[in-house]
SEGURO-926697 format. One record per residue (C-alpha): z, x, y; chain; residue in three letters; residue number from 1. Coordinates in nm, 3 decimals, always signed. Example, Ala and Ser with C-alpha at 12.3 -4.5 7.8 and 13.67 -1.06 7.14 Angstrom:
<pts>
<pt w="+0.780" u="+1.230" v="-0.450" unit="A" code="Ala" pos="1"/>
<pt w="+0.714" u="+1.367" v="-0.106" unit="A" code="Ser" pos="2"/>
</pts>
This chain:
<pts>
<pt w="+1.761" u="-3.594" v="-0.402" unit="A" code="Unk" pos="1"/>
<pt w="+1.669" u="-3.214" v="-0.417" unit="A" code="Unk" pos="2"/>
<pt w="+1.303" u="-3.103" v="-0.416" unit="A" code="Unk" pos="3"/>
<pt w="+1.335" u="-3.026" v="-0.815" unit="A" code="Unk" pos="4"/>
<pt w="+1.453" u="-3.383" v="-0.867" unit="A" code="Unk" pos="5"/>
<pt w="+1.144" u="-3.522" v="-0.666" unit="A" code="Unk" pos="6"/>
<pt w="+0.918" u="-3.339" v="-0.835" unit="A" code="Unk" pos="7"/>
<pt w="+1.016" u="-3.502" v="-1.178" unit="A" code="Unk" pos="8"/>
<pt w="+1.052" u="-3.882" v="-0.991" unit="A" code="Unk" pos="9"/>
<pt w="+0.696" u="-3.849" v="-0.936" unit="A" code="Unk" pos="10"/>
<pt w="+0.614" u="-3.733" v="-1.325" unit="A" code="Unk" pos="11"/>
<pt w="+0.824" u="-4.038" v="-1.416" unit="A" code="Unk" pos="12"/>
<pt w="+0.639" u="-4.246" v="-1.200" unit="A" code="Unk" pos="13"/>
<pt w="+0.250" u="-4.125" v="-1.250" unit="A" code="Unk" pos="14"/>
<pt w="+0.390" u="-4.237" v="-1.663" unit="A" code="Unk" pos="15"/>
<pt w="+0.471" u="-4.585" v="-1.521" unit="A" code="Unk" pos="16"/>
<pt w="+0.234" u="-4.607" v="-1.292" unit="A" code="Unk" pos="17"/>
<pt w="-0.094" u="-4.520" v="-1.596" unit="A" code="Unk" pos="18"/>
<pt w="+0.091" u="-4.759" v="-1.850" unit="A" code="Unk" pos="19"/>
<pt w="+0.121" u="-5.084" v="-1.618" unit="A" code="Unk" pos="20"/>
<pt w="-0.247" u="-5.018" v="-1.544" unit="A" code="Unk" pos="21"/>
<pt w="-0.384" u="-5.016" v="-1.873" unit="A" code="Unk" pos="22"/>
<pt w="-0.729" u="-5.027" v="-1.823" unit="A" code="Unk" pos="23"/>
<pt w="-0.738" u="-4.711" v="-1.606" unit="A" code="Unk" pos="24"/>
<pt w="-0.472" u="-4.558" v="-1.894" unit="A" code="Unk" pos="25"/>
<pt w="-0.746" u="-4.612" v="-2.132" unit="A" code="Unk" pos="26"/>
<pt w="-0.982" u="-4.464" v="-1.891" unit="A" code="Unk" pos="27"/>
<pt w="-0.811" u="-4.131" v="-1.863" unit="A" code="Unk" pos="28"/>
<pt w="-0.780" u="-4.120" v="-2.208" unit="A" code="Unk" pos="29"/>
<pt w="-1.152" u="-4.026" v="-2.277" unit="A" code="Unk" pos="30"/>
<pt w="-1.208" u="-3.701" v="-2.174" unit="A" code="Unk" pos="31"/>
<pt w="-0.819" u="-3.552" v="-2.249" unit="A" code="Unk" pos="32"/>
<pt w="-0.942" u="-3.635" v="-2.600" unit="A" code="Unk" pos="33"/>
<pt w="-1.294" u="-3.487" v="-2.594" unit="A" code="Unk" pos="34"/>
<pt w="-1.056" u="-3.178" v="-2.466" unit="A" code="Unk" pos="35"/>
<pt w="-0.807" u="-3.188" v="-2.744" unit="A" code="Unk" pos="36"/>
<pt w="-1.029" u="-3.189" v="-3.024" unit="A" code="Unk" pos="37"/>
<pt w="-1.274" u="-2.862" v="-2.882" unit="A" code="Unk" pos="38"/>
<pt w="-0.864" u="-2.719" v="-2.837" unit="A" code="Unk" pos="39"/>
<pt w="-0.752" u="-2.784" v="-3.132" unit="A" code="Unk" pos="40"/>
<pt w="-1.018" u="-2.630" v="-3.322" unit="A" code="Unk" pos="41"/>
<pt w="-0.973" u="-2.281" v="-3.119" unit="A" code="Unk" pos="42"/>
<pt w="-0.625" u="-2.262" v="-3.239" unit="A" code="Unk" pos="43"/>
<pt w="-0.667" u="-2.356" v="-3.589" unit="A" code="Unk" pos="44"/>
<pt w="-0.942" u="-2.053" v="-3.553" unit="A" code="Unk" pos="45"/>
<pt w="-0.680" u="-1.817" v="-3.351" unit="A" code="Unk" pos="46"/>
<pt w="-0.442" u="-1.889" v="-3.640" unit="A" code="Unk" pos="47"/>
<pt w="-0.642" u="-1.800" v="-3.910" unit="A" code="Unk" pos="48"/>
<pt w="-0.758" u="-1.480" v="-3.750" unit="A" code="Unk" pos="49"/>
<pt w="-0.458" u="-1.338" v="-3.554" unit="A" code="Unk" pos="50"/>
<pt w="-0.374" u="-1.138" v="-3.870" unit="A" code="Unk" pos="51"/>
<pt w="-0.721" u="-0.963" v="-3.844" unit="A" code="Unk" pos="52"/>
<pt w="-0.715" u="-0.918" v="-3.489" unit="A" code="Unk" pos="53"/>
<pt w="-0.402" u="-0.739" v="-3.522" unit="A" code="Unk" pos="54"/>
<pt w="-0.536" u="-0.508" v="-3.795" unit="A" code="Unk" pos="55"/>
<pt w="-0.828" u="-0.445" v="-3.595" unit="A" code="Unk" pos="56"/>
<pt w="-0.659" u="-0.332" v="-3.285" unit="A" code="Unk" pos="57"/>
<pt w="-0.361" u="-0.117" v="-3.421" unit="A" code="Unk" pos="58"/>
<pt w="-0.537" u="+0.100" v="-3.607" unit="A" code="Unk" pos="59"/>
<pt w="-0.284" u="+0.403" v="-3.574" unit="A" code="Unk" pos="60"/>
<pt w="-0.016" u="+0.193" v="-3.769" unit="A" code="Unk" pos="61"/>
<pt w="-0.195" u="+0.191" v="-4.092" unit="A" code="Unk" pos="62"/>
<pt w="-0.034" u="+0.479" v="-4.209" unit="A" code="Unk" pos="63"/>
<pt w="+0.315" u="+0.357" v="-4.091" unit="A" code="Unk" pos="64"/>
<pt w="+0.583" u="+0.295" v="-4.376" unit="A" code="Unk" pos="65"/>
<pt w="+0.718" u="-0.005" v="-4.465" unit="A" code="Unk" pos="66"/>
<pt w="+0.918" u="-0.212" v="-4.300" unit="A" code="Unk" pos="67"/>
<pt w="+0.762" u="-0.083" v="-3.975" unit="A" code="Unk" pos="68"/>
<pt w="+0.429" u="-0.209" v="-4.041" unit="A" code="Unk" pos="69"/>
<pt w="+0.479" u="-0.516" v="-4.105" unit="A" code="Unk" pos="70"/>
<pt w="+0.724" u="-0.557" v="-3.796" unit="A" code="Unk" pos="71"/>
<pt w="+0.509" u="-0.420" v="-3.547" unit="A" code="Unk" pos="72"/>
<pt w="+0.221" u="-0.642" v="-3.674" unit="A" code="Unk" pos="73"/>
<pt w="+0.425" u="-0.956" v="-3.775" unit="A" code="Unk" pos="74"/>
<pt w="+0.530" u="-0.949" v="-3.417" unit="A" code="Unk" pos="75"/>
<pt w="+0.204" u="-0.893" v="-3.263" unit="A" code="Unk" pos="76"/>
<pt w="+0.080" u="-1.176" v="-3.473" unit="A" code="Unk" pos="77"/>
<pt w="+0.346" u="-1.390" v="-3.328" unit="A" code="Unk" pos="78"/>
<pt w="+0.304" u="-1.288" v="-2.940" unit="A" code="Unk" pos="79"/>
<pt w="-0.077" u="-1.344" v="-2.942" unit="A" code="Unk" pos="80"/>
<pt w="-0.031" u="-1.718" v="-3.140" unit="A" code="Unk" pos="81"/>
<pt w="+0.198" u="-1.743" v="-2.826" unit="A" code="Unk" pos="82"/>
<pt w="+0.009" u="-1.643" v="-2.571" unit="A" code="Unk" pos="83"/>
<pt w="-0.305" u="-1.844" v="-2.721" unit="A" code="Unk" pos="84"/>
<pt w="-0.081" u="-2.177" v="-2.672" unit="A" code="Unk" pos="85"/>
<pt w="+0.035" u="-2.068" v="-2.329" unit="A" code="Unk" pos="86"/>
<pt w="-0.349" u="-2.035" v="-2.253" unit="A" code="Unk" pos="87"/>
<pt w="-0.416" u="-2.319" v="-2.397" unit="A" code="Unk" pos="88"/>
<pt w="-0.152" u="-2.500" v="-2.199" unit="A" code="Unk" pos="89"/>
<pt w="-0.273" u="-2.374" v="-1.870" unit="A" code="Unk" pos="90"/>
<pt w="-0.648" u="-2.474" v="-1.927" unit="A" code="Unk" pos="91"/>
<pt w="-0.619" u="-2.752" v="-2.084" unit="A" code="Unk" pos="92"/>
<pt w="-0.537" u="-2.922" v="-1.791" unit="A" code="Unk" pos="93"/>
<pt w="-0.859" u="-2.772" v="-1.621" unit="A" code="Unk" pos="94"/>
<pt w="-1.066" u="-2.818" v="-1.862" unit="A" code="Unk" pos="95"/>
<pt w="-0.973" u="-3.198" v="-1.935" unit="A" code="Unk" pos="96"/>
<pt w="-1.000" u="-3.231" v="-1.537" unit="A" code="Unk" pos="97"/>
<pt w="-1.362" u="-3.073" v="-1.508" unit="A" code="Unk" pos="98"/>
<pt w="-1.473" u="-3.264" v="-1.824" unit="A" code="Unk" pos="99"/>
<pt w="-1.301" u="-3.620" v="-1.644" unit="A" code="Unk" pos="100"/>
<pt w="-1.454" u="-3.521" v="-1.300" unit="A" code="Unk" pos="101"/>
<pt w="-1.561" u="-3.833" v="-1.220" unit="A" code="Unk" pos="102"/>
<pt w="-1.308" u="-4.074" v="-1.403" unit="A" code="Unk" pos="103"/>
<pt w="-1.015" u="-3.866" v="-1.252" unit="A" code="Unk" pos="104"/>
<pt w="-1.126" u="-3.875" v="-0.931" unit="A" code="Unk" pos="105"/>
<pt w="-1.131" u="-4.277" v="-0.960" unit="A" code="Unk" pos="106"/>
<pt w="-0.814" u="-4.286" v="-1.117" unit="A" code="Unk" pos="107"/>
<pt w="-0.640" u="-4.067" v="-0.816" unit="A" code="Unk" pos="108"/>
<pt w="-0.839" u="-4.321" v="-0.584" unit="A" code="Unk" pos="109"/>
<pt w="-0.706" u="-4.595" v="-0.706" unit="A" code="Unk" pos="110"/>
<pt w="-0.376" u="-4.515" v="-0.721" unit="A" code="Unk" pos="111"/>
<pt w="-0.417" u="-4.413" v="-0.305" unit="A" code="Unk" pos="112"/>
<pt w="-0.559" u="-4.791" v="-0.289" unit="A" code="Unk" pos="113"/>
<pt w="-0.234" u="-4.951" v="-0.489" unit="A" code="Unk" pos="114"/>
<pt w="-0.045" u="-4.752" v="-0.292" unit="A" code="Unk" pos="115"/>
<pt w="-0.170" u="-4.878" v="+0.013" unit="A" code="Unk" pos="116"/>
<pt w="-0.282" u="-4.647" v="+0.381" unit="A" code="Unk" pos="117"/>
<pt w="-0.548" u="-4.475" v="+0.387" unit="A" code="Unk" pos="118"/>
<pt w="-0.822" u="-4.377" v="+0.037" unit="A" code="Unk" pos="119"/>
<pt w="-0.954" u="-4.048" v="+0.170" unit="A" code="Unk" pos="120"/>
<pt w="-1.285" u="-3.963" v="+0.006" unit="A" code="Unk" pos="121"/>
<pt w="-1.463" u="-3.641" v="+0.008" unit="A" code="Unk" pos="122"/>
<pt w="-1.822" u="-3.776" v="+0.109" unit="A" code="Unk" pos="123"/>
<pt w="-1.977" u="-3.464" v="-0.117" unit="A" code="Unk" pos="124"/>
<pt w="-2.228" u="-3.552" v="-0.397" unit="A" code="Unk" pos="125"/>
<pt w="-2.110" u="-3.545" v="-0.698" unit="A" code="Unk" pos="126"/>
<pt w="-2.246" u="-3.210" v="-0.850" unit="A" code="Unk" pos="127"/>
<pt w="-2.108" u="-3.021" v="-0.514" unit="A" code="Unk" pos="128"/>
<pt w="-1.783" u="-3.151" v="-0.616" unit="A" code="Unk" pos="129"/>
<pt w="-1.791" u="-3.039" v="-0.958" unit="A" code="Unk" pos="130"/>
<pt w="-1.919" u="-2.724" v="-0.856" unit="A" code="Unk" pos="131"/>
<pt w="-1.610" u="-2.657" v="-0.662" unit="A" code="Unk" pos="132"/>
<pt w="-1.362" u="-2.778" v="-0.886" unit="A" code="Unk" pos="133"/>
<pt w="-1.509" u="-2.546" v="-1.142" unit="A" code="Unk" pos="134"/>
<pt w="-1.533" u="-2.282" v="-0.906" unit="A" code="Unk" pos="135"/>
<pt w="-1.170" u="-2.325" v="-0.816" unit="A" code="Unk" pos="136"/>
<pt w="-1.049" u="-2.377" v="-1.181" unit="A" code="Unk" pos="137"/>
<pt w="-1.227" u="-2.016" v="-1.227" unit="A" code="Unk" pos="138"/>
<pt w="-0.997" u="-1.839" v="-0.965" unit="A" code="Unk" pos="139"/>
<pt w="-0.649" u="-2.047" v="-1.083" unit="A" code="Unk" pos="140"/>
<pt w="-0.739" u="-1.887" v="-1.472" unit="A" code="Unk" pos="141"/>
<pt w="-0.805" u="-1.529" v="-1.329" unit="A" code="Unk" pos="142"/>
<pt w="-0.412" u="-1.556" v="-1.156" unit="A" code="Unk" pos="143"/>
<pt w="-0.295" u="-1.726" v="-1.485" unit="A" code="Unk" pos="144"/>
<pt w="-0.467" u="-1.439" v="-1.716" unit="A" code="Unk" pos="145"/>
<pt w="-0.272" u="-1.178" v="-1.473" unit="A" code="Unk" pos="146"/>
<pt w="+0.043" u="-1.351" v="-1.551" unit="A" code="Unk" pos="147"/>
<pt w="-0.008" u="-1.374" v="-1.912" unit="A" code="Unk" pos="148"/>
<pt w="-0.108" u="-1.030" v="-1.936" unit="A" code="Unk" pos="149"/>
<pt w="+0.248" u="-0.938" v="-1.792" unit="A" code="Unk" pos="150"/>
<pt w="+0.466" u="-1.176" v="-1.988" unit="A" code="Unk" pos="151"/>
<pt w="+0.269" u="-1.080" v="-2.296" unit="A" code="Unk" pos="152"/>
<pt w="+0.355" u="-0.729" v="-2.188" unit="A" code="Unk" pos="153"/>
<pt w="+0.705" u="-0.802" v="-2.113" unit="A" code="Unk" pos="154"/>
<pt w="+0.764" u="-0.921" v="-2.417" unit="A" code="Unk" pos="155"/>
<pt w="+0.793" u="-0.631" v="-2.597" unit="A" code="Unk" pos="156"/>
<pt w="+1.124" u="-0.554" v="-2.407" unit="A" code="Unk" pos="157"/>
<pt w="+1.440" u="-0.594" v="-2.632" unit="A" code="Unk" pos="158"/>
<pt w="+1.644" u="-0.940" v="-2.517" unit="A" code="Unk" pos="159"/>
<pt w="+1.422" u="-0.992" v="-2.200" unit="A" code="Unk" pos="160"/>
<pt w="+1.132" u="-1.062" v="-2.394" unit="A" code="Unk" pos="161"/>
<pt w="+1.294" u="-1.326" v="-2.611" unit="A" code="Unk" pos="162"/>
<pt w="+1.463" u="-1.527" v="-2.347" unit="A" code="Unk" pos="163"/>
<pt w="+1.351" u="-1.433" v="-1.964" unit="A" code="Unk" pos="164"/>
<pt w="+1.015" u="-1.416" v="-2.047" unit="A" code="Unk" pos="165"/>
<pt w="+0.979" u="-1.741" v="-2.210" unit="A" code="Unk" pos="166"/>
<pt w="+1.110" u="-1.901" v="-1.916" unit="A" code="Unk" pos="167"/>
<pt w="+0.880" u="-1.731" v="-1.664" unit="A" code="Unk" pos="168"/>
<pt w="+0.583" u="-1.850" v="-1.887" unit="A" code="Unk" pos="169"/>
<pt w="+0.661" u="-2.216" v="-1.875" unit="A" code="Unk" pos="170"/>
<pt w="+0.755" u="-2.210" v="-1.440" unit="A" code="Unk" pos="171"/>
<pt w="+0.427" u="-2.034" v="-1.431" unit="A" code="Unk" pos="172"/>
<pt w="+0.281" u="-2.279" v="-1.687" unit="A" code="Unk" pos="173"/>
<pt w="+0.412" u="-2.553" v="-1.512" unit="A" code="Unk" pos="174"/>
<pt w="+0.319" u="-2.439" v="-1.139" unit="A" code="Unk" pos="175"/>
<pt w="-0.036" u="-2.399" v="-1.200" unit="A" code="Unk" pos="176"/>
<pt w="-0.020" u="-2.716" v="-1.395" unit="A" code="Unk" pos="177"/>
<pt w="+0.063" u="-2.891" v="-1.087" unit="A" code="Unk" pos="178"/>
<pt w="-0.211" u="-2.714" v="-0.877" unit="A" code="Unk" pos="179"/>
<pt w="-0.478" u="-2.799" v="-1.102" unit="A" code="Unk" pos="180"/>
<pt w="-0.375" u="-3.194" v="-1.103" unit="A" code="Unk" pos="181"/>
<pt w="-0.309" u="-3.190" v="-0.739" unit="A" code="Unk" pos="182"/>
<pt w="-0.614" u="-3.055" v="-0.652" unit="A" code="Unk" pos="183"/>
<pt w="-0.786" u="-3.435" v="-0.783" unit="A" code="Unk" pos="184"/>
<pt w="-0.596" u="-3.560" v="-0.486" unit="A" code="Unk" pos="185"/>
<pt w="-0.659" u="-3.260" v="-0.241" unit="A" code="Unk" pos="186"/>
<pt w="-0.943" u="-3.185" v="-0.246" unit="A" code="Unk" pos="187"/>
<pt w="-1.001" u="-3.617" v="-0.159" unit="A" code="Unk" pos="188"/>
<pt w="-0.854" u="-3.480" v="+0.138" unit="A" code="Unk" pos="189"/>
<pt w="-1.076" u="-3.140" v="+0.235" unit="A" code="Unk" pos="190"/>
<pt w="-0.836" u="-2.917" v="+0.129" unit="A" code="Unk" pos="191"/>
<pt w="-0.971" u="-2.613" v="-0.020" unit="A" code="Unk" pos="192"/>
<pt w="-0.775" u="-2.397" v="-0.297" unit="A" code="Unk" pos="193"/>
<pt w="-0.598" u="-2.126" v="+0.001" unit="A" code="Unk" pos="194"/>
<pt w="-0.481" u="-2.473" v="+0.126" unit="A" code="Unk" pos="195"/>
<pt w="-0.326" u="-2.612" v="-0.153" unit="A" code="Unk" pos="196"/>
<pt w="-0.173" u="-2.311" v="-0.256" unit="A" code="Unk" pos="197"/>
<pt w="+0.023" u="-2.283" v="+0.048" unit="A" code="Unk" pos="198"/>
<pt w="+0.090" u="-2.585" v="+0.023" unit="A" code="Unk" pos="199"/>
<pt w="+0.226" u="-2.614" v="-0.280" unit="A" code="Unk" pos="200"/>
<pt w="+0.437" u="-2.268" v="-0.181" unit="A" code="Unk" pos="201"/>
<pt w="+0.600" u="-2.427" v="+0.087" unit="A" code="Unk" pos="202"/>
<pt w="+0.752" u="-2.697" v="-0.151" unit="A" code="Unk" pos="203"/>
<pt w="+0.799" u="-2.480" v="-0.476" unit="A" code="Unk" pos="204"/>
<pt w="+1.093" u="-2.671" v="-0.623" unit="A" code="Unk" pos="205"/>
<pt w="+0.871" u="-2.973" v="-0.616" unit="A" code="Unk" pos="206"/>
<pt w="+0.584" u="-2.827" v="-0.757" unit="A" code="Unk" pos="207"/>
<pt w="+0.786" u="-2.693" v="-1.107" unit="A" code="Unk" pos="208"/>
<pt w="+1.016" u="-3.023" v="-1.128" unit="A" code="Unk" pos="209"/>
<pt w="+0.703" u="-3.197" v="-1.155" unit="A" code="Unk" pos="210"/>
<pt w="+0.460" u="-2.903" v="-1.364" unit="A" code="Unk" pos="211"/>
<pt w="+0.746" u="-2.699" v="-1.605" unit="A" code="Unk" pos="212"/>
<pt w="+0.815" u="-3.085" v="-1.833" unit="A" code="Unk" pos="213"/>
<pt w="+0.471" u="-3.172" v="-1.808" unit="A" code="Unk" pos="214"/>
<pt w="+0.376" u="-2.819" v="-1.979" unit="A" code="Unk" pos="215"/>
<pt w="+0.661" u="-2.844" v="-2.242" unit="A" code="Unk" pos="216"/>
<pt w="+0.518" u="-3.177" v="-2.315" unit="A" code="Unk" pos="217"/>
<pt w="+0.205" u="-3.069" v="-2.305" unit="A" code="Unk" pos="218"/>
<pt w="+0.275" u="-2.839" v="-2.607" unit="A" code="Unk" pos="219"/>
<pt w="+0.271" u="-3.150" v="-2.853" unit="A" code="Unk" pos="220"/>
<pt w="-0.127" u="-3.221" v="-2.842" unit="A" code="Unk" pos="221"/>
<pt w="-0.138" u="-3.628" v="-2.880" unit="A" code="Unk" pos="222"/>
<pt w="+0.143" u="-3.577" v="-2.650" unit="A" code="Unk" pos="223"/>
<pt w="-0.056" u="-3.409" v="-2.378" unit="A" code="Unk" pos="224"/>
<pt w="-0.364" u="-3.657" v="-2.429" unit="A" code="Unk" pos="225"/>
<pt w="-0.117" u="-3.956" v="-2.370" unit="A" code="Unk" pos="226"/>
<pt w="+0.012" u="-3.787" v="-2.024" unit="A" code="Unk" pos="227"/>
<pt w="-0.254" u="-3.676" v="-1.871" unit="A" code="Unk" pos="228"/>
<pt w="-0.388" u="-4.023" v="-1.702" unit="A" code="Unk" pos="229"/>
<pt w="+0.007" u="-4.054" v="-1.570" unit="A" code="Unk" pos="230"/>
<pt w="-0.006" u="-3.647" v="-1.506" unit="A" code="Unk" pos="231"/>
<pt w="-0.267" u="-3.756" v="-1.276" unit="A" code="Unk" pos="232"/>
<pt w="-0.157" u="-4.047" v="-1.133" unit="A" code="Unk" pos="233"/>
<pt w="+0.180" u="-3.863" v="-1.034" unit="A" code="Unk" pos="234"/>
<pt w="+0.021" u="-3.564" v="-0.933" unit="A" code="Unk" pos="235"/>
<pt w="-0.187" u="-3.828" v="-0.671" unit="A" code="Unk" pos="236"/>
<pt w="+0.187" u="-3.983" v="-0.552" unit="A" code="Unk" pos="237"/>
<pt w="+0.283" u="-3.602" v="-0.497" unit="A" code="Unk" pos="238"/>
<pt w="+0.001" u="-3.550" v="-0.307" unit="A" code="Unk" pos="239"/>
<pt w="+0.086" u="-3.806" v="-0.068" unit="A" code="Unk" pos="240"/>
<pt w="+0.431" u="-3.706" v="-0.001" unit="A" code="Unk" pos="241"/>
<pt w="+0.298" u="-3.360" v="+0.060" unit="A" code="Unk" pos="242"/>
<pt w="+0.035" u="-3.449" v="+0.271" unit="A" code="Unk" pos="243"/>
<pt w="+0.222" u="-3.704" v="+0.465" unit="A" code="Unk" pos="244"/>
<pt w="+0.285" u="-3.626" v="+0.846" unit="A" code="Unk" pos="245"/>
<pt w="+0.663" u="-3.568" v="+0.938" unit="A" code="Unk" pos="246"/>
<pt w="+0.824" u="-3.847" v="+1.045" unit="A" code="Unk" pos="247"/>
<pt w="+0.948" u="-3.838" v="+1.379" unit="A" code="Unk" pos="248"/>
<pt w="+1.300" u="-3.860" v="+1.499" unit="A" code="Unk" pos="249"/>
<pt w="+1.397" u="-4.081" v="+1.769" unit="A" code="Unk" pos="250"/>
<pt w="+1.391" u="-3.929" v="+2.131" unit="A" code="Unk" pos="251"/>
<pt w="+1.735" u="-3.824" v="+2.219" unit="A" code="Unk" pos="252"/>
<pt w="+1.808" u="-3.980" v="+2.524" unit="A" code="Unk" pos="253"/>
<pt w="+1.836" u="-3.792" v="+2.890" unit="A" code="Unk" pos="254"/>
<pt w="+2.172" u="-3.794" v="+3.045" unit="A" code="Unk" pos="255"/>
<pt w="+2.211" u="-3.945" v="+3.408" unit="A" code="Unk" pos="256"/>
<pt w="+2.325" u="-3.729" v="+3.657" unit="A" code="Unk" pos="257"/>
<pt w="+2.521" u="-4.055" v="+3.790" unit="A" code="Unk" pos="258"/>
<pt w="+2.695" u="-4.109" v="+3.444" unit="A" code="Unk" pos="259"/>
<pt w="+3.032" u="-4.167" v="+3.473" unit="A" code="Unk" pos="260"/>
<pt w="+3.334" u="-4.003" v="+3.317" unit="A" code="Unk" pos="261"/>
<pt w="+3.637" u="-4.109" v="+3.288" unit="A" code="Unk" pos="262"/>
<pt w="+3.913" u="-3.885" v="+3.346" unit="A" code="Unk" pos="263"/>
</pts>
């Protein structure tokens, strides 16, 4: 199975995984929902005030004639609704995760323990681990906010913007997606963020099977809010894979000098 196909298998089976444990499917629940409603309330707000924003910052179209007016601003309206969502997208996982600090990182350890080998723990207290997850979630946003600024930018370019750049939001979407719900598992394992991010480089196909569905699901809400215990869960299965030390071939064996041959 390629790396692409892998990376979905363990989506698919973080989903099965969260629903045949209930209980710990209703414990993930919690804070995606505390999450979603805060969300949902900025975009209802970014919605209602895009057209003013708009106004506000293109100033030198107010003399334009129509239908350029309208066009330039109908369009702006539209991109920064966009990139709100693809915000959204990206840090809502981050958010939910620092909000669910603690019941993630139970979930992930449980899934290690049902698994079966080794549970790694961090040994930190639980405020220095919350401290770095935020800390880390901080420097993942920065990259994403680079990215967005560029797509956003990009797509004012005729053709490219409307279908490239669409595409290039959700594999970034969908790669920082999986960095963020990784790093539950991870950091378990003293991995800090350079780490993970080269790990995660080094297995890239993985990384978006798994991240570029979840964020196109993620763009229904209750969608997102039922996922994200199974997000996690799979992330955690990724993890191991990842993490796992290569197995070893068997030891070719030495040829004899006294080996016969027959002519």
């Amino acid at each position: 199975m390629s790396d692409l196909g892998a990376g979905f298998g363990y989506l698919v089976k973080g989903q099965r995984w969260a629903f045949g444990h209930g209980r710990w499917f209703g414990f993930g629940l919690l804070p995606a929902l505390i999450t979603l409603v805060v969300y949902a309330g900025a975009l209802v707000g970014l919605g209602y005030g895009a057209d003013d924003f708009v106004g506000w910052a293109t100033p030198f179209a107010d003399d334009w004639s129509s239908p350029w007016l309208g066009l330039l601003r109908n369009t702006l309206v539209v991109l920064t609704f966009v990139l709100g969502i693809f915000l959204a997208v990206i840090t809502f996982t981050a958010v939910t995760l620092l909000v669910g600090q603690p019941f993630y990182e139970s979930l992930s350890e449980e899934v290690d323990r049902t698994e079966g080998g080794e549970v790694p723990e961090s040994g930190l207290p639980f405020w220095r681990e919350l401290w770095i997850s935020a800390r880390d979630s901080v420097r993942i946003l920065l990259r994403v906010a680079v990215y967005g600024i560029l797509l956003f930018a990009l797509g004012f370019v005729p053709v490219i913007g409307q279908t490239v750049v669409p595409v290039l939001g959700f594999c970034v979407s969908g790669y920082f997606l999986s960095e963020e719900l990784t790093a539950v598992a991870l950091q378990r394992r003293g991995m800090v963020l350079k780490d993970r991010l080269t790990l995660l480089r080094g297995r890239r196909s993985m990384v978006l099977g798994f991240g570029v569905p979840l964020a196109l699901a993620f763009l229904v809400p209750f969608v997102a809010v039922l996922l994200m215990p199974g997000a996690v869960a799979g992330a955690t299965l990724m993890a191991r894979e990842l993490t796992a030390p290569p197995v070893a071939g068997p030891e070719p064996v030495p040829s004899s000098p006294y080996t016969l041959h027959k002519d």
